[in-house]
VMD Tcl script that draws the C-alpha trace (Angstrom):
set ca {
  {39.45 -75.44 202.18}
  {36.47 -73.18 202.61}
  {36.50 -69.47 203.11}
  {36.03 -69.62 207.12}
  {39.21 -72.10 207.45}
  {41.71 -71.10 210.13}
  {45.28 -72.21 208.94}
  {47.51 -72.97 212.19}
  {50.75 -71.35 211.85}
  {54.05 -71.82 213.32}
  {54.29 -69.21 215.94}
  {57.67 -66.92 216.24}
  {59.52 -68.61 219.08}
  {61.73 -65.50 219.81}
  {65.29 -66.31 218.78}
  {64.02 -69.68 217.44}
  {63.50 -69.80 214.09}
  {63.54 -73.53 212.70}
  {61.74 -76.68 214.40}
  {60.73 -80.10 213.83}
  {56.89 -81.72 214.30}
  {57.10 -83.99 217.16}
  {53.72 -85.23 217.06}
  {50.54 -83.92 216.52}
  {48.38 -84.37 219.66}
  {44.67 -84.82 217.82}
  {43.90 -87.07 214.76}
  {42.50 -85.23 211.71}
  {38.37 -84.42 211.83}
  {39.01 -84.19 216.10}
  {37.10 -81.33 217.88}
  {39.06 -78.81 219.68}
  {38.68 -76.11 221.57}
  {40.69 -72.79 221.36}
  {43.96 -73.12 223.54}
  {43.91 -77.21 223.33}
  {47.26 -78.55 223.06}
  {47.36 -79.01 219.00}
  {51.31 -80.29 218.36}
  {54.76 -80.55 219.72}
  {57.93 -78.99 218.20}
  {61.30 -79.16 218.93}
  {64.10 -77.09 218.74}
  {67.35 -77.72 219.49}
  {67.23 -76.16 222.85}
  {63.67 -77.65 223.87}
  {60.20 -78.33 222.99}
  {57.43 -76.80 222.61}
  {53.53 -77.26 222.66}
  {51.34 -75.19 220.05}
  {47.87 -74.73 220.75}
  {44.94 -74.91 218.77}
  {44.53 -70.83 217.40}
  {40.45 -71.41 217.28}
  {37.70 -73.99 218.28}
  {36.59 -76.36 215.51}
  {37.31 -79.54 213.66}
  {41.17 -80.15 212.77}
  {40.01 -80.41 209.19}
  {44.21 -80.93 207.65}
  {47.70 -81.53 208.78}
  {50.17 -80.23 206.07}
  {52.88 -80.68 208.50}
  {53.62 -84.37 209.60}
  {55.60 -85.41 212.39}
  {59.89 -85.15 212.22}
  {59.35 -82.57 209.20}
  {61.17 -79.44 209.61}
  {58.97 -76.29 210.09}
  {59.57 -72.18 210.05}
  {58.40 -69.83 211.60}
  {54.86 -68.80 210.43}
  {54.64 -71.32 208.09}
  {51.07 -73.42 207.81}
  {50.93 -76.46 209.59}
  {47.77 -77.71 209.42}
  {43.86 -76.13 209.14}
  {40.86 -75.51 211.20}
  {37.45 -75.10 210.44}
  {35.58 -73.45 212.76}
  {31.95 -75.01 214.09}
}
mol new
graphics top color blue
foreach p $ca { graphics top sphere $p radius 0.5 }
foreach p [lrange $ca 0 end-1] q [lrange $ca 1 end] { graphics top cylinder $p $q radius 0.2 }
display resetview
């Protein structure tokens, strides 16, 4: 991780405060742009898609898919380009 990396965080989902990775919707070293659909999550009441925080090149995904996430906890890393 260098100094510029942009972690992507779970975001609060209001009364939410546990989900599960459905699937990560990019493959690691993929380009995004800010606001790109990044990963679903699921709750028990629905899911939801996170977007990417920042343009740049996924560069990690700490997170896999079906593993249980909290809120603001790092799911994966950006780094911007």
């Amino acid at each position: 991780m260098n100094a510029d990396t942009i972690h992507i965080r779970m975001p609060d989902l209001g009364d939410v405060s546990k989900a599960v990775v459905v699937q990560w919707l990019h493959p690691i070293d993929a380009h995004l742009t800010e606001g790109d659909d990044l990963l679903e999550v699921e709750t028990e009441k629905t899911t939801f898609v996170i977007p990417a925080p920042a343009s740049g090149r996924l560069a990690a995904i700490h997170m896999p898919e079906t593993t249980a996430v909290t809120t603001g906890q790092v799911l994966g890393e950006i780094e911007p380009q």
